[in-house]
N, C-alpha and C positions, 0 to 999 in steps of 0.2 A: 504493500500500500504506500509506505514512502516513497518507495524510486517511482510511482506513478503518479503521485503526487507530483513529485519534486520533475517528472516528465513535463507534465502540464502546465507547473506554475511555468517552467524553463522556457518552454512555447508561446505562454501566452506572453510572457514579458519580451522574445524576441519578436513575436508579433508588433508589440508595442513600437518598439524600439524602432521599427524599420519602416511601419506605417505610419503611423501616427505622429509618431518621433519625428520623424520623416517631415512629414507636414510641416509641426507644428517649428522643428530650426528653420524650415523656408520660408517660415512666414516671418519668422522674426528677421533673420537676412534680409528678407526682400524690403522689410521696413525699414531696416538701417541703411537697406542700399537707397530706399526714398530719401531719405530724411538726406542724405549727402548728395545725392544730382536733385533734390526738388528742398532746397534749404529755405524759400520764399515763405511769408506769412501765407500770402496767400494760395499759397500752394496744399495747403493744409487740410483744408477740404477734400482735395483730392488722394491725398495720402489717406484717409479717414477710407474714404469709397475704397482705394485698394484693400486696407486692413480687413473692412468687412466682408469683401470677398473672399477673400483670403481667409475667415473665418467661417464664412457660410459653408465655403470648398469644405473646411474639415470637418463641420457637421455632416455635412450630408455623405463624404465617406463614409462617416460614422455612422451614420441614418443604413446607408445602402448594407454597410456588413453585418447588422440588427437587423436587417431585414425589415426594419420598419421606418421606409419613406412618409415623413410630413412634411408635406414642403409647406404645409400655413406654417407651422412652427419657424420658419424662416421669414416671416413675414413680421418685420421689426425693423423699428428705426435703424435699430444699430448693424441690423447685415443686411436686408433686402427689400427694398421697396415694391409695392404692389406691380411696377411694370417692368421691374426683375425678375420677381418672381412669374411674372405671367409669361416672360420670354423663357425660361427655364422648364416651366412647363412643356411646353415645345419640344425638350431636347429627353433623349436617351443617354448623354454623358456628364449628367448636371454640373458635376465638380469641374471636369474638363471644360467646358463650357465656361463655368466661372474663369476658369486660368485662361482661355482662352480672350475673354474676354479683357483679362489684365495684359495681357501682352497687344492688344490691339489700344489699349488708352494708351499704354507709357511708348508705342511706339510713335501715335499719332502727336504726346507733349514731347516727343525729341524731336519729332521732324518740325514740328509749330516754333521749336525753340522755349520752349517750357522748363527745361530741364539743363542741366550742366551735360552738355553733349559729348558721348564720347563712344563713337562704333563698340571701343570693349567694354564699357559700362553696361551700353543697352545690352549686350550678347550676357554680361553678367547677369544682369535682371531677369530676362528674360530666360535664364538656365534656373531664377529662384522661382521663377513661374510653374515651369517644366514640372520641377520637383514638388512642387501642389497638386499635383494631378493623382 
């Protein structure tokens, strides 16, 4: 019963670790990589919109491995607005989808000039996108 135990917990913690884990250092990456090419007050709003993405992604991993999709539960100021969440509806890769959709802002505020521009920045950013997924 121990070594089965001790099988399980060992599984579930490298589960952890590689999923979730996973996630949750890209999300914090991707916000330090904001906060240094988007240093602006008013930039901040925008950062916020990433973050919550970047948070709804890992619910809704989480949602999808439980087996139990609520996407109203993401329906909140702080991650998804009602026409977020209506476009996510739409899709079969919701997380992906979110990341997807952070790689198409931060690439449209570097081309706009939004951002402290820099080809290996964006290529950085956009790798802590990837790894949301």
């Amino acid at each position: 019963l121990g070594l089965f135990l001790s099988f399980v917990l060992s599984r579930w913690w490298d589960m952890r670790e590689q999923s979730v884990g996973e996630i949750w250092n890209a999300t914090a990456n991707l916000q330090m990589f904001l906060t240094g090419i988007m240093p602006n007050r008013d930039t901040v709003v925008l950062r916020q919109k990433l973050l919550n993405w970047s948070l709804a992604s890992l619910k809704l991993v989480t949602m999808e491995a439980r087996g139990e999709i609520d996407l109203d539960s993401l329906l909140h100021p702080d991650l998804l607005t009602e026409w977020e969440l209506k476009m996510l509806r739409g899709c079969t890769m919701r997380s992906q989808a979110l990341c997807a959709w952070m790689c198409e802002l931060l690439t449209a505020l570097a081309v706009f000039g939004h951002t402290i521009y820099a080809p290996q920045t964006l290529n950085l950013v956009h790798g802590q996108c990837l790894r949301l997924r």
